[in-house]
Every structure is written in C-alpha cells, then in structure tokens.
C-alpha positions as CSV (number, residue, x, y, z in Angstrom):
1,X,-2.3,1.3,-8.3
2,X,0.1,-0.6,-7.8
3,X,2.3,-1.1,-4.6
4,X,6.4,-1.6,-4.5
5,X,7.0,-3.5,-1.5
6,X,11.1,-5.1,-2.8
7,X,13.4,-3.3,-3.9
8,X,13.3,-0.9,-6.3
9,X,12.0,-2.8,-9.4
10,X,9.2,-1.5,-10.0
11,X,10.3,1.8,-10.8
12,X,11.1,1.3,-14.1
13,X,7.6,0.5,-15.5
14,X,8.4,3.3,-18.2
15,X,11.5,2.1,-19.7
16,X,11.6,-0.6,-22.2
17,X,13.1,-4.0,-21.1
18,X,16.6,-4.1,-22.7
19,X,16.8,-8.0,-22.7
20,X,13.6,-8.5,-24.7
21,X,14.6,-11.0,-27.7
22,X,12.7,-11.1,-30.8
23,X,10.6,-14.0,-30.0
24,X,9.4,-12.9,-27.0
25,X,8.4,-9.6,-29.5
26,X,6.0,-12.2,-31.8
27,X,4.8,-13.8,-28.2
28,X,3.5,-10.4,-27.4
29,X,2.0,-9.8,-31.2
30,X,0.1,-13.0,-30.7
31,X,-1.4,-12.0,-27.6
32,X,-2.5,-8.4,-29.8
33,X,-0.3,-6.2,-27.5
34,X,2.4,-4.2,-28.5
35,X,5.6,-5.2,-26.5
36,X,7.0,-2.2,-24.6
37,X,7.3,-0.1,-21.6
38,X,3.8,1.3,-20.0
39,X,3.5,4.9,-21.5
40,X,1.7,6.8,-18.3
41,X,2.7,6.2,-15.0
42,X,3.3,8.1,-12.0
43,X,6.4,7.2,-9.4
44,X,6.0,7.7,-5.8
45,X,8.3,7.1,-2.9
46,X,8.8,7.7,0.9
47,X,11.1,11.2,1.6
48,X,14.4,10.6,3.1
49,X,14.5,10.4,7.0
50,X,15.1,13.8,8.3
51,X,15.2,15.9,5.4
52,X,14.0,19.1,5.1
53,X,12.8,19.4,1.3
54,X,11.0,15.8,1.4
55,X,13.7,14.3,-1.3
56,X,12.2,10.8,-2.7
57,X,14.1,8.3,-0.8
58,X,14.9,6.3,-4.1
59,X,18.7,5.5,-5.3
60,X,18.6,3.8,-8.8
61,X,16.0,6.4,-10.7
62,X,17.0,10.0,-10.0
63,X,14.2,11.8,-11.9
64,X,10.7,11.5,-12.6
65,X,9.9,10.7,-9.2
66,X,7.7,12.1,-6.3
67,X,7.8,11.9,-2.8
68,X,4.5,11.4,-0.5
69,X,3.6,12.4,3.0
70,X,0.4,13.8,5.1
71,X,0.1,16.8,6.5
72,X,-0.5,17.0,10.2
73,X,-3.9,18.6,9.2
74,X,-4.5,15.7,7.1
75,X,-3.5,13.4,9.6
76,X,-6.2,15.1,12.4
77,X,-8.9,16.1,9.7
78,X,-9.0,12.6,7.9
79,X,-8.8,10.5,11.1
80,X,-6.0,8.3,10.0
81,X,-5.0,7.4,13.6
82,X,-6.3,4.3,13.6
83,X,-3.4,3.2,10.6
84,X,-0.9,4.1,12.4
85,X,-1.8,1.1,15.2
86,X,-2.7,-1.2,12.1
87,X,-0.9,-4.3,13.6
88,X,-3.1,-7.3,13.3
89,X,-4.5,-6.7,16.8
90,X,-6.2,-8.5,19.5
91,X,-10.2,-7.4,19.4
92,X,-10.0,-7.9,23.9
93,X,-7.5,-5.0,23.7
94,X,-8.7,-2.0,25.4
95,X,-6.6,0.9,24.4
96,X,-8.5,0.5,21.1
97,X,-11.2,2.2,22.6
98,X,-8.9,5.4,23.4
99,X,-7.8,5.1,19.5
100,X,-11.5,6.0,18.6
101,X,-11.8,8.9,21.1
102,X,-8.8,10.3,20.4
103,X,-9.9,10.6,16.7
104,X,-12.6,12.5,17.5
105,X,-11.1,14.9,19.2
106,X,-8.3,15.9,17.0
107,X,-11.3,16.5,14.1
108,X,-12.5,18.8,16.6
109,X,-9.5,20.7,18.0
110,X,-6.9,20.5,15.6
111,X,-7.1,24.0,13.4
112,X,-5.2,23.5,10.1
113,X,-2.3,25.6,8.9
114,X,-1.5,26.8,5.4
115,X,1.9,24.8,6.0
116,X,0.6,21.6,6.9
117,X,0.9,22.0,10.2
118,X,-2.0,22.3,13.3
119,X,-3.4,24.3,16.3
120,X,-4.5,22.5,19.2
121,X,-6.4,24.5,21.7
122,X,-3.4,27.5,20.9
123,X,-0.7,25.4,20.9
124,X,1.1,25.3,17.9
125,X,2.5,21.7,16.2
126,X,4.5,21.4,13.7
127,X,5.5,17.6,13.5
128,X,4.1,14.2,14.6
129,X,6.4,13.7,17.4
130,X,4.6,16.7,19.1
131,X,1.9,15.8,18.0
132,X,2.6,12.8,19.8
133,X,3.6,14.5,23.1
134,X,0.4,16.5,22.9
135,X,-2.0,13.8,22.8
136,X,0.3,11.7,25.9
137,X,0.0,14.9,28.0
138,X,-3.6,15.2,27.4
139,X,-4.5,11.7,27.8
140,X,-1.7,11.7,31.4
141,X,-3.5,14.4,32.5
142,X,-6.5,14.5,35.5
143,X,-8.3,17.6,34.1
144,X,-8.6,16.5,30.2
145,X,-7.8,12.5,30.6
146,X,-11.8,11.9,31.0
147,X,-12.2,14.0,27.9
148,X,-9.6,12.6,25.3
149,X,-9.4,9.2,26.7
150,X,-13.4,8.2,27.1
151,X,-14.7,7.9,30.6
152,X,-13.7,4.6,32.4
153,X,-10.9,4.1,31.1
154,X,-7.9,2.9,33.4
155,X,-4.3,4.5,33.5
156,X,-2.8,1.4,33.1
157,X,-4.7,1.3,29.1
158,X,-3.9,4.8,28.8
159,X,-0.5,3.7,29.4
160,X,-0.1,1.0,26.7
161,X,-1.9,3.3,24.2
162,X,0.7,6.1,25.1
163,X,3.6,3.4,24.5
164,X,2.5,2.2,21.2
165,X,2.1,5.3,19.8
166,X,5.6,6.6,21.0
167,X,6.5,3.6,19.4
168,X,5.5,4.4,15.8
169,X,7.1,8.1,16.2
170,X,10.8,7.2,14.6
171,X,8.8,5.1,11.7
172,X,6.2,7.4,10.6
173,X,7.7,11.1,11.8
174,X,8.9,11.7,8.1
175,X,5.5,10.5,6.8
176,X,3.1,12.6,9.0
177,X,5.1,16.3,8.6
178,X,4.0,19.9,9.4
179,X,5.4,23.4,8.6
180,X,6.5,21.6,5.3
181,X,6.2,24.3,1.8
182,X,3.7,23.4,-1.1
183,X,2.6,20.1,0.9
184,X,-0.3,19.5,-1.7
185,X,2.8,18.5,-4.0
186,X,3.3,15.2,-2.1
187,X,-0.5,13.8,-2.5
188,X,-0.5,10.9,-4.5
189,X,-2.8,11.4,-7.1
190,X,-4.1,8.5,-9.4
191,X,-4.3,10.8,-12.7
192,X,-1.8,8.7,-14.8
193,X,-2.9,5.0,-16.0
194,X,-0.3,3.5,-13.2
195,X,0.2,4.2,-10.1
196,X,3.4,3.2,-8.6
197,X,3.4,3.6,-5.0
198,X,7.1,2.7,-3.2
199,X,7.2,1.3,0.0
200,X,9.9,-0.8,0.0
201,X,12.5,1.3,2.3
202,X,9.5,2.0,4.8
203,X,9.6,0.0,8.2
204,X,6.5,-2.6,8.5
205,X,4.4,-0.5,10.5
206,X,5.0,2.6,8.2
207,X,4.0,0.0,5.5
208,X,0.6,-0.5,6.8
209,X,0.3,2.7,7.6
210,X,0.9,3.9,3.6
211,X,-0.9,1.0,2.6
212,X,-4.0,1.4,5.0
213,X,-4.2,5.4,4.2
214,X,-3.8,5.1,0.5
215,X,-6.8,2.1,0.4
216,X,-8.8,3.9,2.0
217,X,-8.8,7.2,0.2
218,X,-8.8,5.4,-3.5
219,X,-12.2,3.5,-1.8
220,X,-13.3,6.2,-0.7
221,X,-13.1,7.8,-4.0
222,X,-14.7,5.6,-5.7
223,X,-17.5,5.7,-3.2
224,X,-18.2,9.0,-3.4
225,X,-18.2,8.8,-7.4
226,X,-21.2,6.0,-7.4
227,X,-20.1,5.2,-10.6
228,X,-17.8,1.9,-11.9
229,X,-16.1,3.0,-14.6
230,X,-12.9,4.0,-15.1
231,X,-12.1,0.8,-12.9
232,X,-9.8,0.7,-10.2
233,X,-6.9,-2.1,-10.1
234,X,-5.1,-2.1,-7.2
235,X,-2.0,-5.1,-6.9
236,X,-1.0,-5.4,-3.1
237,X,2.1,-8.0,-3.0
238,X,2.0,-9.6,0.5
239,X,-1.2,-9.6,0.5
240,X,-1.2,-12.1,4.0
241,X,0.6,-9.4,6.1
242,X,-2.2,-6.9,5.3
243,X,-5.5,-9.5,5.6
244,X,-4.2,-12.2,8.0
245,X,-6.1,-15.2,8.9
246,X,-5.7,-14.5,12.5
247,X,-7.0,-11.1,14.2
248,X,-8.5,-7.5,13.1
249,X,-7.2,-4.6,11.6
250,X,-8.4,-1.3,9.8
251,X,-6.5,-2.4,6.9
252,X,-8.2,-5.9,7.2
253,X,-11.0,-4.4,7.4
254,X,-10.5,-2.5,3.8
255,X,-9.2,-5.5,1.9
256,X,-12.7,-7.5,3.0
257,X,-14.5,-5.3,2.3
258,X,-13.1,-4.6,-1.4
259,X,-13.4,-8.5,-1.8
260,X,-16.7,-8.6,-1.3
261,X,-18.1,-4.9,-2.7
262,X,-15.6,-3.8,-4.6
263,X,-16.4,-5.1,-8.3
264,X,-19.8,-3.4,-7.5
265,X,-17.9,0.0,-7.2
266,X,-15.3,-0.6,-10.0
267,X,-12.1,-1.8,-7.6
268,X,-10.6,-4.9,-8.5
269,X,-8.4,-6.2,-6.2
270,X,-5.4,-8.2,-7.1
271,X,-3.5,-9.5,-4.1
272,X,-0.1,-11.9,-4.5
273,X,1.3,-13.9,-1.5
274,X,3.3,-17.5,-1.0
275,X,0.6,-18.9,0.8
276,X,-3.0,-18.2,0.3
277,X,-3.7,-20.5,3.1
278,X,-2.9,-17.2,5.7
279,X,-5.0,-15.0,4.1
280,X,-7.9,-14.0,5.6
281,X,-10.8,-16.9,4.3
282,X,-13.9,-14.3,3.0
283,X,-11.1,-12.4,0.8
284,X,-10.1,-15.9,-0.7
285,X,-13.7,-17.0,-0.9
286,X,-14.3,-14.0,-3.0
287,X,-12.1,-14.2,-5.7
288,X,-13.2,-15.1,-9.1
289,X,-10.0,-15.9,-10.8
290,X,-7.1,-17.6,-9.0
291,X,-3.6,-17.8,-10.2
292,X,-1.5,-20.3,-8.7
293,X,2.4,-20.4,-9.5
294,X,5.1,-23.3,-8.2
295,X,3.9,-24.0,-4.5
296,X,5.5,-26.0,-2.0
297,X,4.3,-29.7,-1.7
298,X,2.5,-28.8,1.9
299,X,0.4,-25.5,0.8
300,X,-0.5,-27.4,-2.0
301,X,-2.4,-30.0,0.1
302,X,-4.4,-26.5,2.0
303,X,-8.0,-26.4,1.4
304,X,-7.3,-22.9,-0.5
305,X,-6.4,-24.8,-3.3
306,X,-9.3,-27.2,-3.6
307,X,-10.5,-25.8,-6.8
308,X,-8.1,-27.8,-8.5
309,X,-7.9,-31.2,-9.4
310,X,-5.5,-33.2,-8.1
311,X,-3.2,-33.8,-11.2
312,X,-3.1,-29.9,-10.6
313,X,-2.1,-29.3,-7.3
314,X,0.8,-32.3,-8.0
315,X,1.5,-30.7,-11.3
316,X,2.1,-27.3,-9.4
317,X,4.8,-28.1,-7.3
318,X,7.1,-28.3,-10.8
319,X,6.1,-25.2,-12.2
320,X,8.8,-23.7,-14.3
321,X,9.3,-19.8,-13.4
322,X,6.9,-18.2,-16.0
323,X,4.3,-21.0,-15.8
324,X,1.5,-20.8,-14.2
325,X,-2.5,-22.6,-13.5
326,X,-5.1,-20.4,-13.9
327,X,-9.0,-21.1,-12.5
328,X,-11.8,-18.5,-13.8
329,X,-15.3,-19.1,-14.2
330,X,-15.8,-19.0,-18.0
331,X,-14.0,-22.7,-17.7
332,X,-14.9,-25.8,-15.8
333,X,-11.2,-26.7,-15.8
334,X,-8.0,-24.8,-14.6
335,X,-5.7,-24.2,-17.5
336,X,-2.3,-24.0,-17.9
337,X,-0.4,-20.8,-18.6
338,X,2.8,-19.1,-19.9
339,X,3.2,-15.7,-18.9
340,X,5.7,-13.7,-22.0
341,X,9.4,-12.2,-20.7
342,X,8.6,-8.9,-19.6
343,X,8.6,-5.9,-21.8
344,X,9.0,-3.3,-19.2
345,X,12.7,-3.0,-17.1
346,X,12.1,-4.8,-14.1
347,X,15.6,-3.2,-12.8
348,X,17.9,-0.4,-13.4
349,X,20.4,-2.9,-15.2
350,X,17.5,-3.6,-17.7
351,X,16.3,-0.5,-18.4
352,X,16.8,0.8,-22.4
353,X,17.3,4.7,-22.8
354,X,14.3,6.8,-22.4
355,X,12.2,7.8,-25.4
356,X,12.0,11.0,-24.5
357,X,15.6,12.5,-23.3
358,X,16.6,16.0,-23.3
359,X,19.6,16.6,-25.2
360,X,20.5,13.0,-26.0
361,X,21.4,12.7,-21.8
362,X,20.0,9.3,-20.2
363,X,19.4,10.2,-17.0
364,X,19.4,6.6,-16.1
365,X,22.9,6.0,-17.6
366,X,25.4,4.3,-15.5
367,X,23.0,2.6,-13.0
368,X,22.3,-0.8,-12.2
C-alpha cells in the first residue's frame, strides 16, 4: 500500500516507462527481474469537492481509477473521530478528553442508513457538516452537555473542541459523505498486489485523516487475521509529518506501534523523509535496514546516522541521484548502491500505450 502524497506520479505504476533504454533492460535482467510496469494494482483518489457522484479528483489518468470516502455510518460506527484532530498535539490539552466521549456516544446513537448516512436520536444526517452542527449543539447544550462532553468539563474546552472541529468541516466534508448511492464502491480494498492510495490534492489535515484511517484499518486487519503471511508493505513518504519527534497523535501512535510489532504481524513499514533526525526516535530505533540517499552536510552529522562510518556520512553528501548507502544486518559494513532507471511511468509524459486497450484507443493519449 503505497501512499501518493506529490503530484500525480504515482498513478502510472501500470504503464511501462517509455524512456527505458536497453541498458537499463540488461541492469534489470542482472538483478533476475523482468523490466516493466507492475501488472496488478489498484488506483485510488480523493472525489472532487462538491460533487454529487464522488468523481476521482485525478487530471492526467482518466480511467481505471476509484474514488474513496467514509460513510457517515462508518465514520460514527468505526470511531474515526479522533483522525480527524490528528495534528501533532499537545498531551496538556483538554478538549482531548471530549474527543473520547464524544466517540462513544456516536457508537451508541448514531443508527446507520442503507445510504451511508445516520440517525441520531430521530434526527436525520446526511453529511459531516451536520454532523458537525449536531455534535456542537449537543455539546452547547445544558441538558445533554454533561452527557456528550464528560462531566467536569468547562465551556471554555468545549469551546475549543467545537472550533477545531468546525475547522476540519471544509477539508474533510467530501471525505466523510452520507445519502451517497452504492457507498461500499468507494472502500479501498487491498485485493490487487499494489495499492495506490492518492492524497496528494487533499489538504494536510485531510491527509492525516486518510492516512490515519487507512493505517489503522490495514492493522487492524492484519490483527484480526493472526497470521503473517501474505505480508503487508506499506511506503508512507513524509514519514516526519505523520511520526514527529515532538508531541502525540493517533497516527503517531499507529506508526510506533507498527515499528515495533509490526514484522510480528506481517506489516513492514517503509517510511521516506529528508531528515530522519524529526522522526520520532523508537520508529528510527526499530528499523532494520536504513537507506540513506544525498543528505545535507548538517543532517549528516545527526545521531540518526551514527550507523555509518564516517567516510560514509562524508561520502553521502555527494551522492549522485540514483546512488544510494544501504545498512542491513546481514553486513557489518554499509554498502553502496545503484538503484536501475525505473521501469514503470513515473508521469503521464512517460507512460507507453496500455497493453490492454480496447479498440486500439489509448486512453492515456495526449497527456502529459
């Protein structure tokens, strides 16, 4: 599973790379793989802001692509509040403690609809902004405030709970959707051997929220199966913005945890950033290979990067694009390595006609 957080490169996964030369062609035959596009992979992408049949909000691949949301009963039934406040947060905070309540109660009021949508003690919701405006008006008011809040719990945290999540409303309303047809057609579903999961038009906080949802259904999953095989990869670019150094969130929380229990359960986590030194310090602790491309001269020097010698860390701040120094623990010593010119399209320009086109039409032609 594999996240698309610039651009839409990623996309094209499934389309031979047009640029490929001959010698890159033996490179791969050395290596035992044949050079070529990936044969099974699934496309996902956020719908387009305020449209009614959920169109993938993609521009450079018109077909073979799926849009994703969660249903409102989803949203209450799965308790996936706590994403949508997934900001590295401050562990003092106290509308946190509101979050938590506030999931509880929507598992136990909130009466799924065959369209997606919810029933809230007769009231009838059909999108997150109301959804929204139900929960304020709940939590505003004397009678049921001691009851969806928590006891104890001031006016002015209410308050600040109430404005964050008014906040998210314009960056996740076309992600969290009710009265919606066929919504079990928009689940991502990990059947094909990749998994590409676009978030790359999505605001930050709709990022976290697709990327903190998504982790924790696939660990879920693989809880629930007790079983390692087939494994999981899952590549998160960014990796720092989702498992900071600094502060807590339920994402964070995820990402830790699959560092240090995930080969147990068959995940493997594969996380790319600029600078490892931001990265949360048990996550970088529990990697057992590390891949380090061209760094800057001051990361370098970070204690992150004390597994390598010093000729290393001096010879990695003239890495040619390509090159790279890789540490695993078959090896006392890091070794130096070349990765081949991609086989796959990395961008519409690159992409080579489909194999598989229906009348001898590229659906593809004429972008880039």
């Amino acid at each position: 599973m594999i996240y698309n957080v610039k651009g839409e490169d990623l996309l094209f996964l499934d389309r031979d790379n047009s640029e490929l030369v001959d010698e890159d062609r033996d490179r791969y035959q050395r290596l035992g793989l044949p050079p070529g596009a990936f044969d099974s992979v699934d496309f996902y992408a956020s719908p387009r802001r305020d449209d009614p049949v959920a169109a993938p909000d993609v521009s450079t691949r018109q077909t073979g692509v799926t849009s994703y949301f969660w249903t409102l009963g989803e949203f209450c039934a799965e308790g996936l509040l706590p994403f949508v406040f997934a900001d590295a947060e401050d562990d003092r905070q106290q509308y946190t403690i509101i979050i938590h309540n506030v999931v509880a109660k929507l598992r136990d009021a909130a009466e799924g609809l065959p369209d997606g949508g919810i029933a809230i003690e007769g009231e009838t919701v059909t999108n997150f902004e109301s959804l929204s405006r139900v929960i304020a008006d709940r939590l505003q008011d004397d009678l049921t405030s001691a009851e969806w809040a928590g006891r104890a719990i001031g006016q002015g945290t209410v308050n600040a709970f109430v404005r964050r999540l008014f906040g998210a409303v314009p960056h996740l309303k076309h992600l969290i959707r009710g009265n919606v047809p066929n919504p079990d057609r928009h689940r991502i579903q990990r059947q094909a051997q990749v998994t590409v999961v676009d978030i790359h038009n999505l605001n930050d906080r709709a990022k976290r929220f697709v990327v903190g949802v998504t982790l924790r259904r696939a660990f879920d999953e693989k809880e629930r199966a007790g079983q390692q095989r087939p494994l999981l990869f899952v590549v998160l670019d960014e990796l720092n913005k989702y498992a900071p150094r600094e502060g807590s969130s339920p994402i964070k929380e995820i990402l830790v945890d699959m560092s240090e229990r995930g080969r147990s359960l068959g995940i493997i986590l594969i996380g790319a950033q600029q600078t490892a030194s931001e990265v949360e310090r048990r996550i970088v602790a529990n990697s057992s290979l590390r891949v380090v491309g061209r760094l800057d001269a001051a990361e370098a020097g970070r204690d992150e990067y004390g597994f390598l010698p010093a000729v290393h860390r001096q010879r990695s701040t003239i890495l040619k694009p390509g090159t790279m120094i890789l540490s695993q623990p078959e090896l006392p010593i890091p070794l130096v390595t070349q990765f081949p010119f991609p086989a796959w399209a990395t961008r519409a320009s690159e992409a080579a006609p489909s194999k598989a086109v229906d009348d001898g039409e590229d659906p593809l032609r004429g972008l880039g």
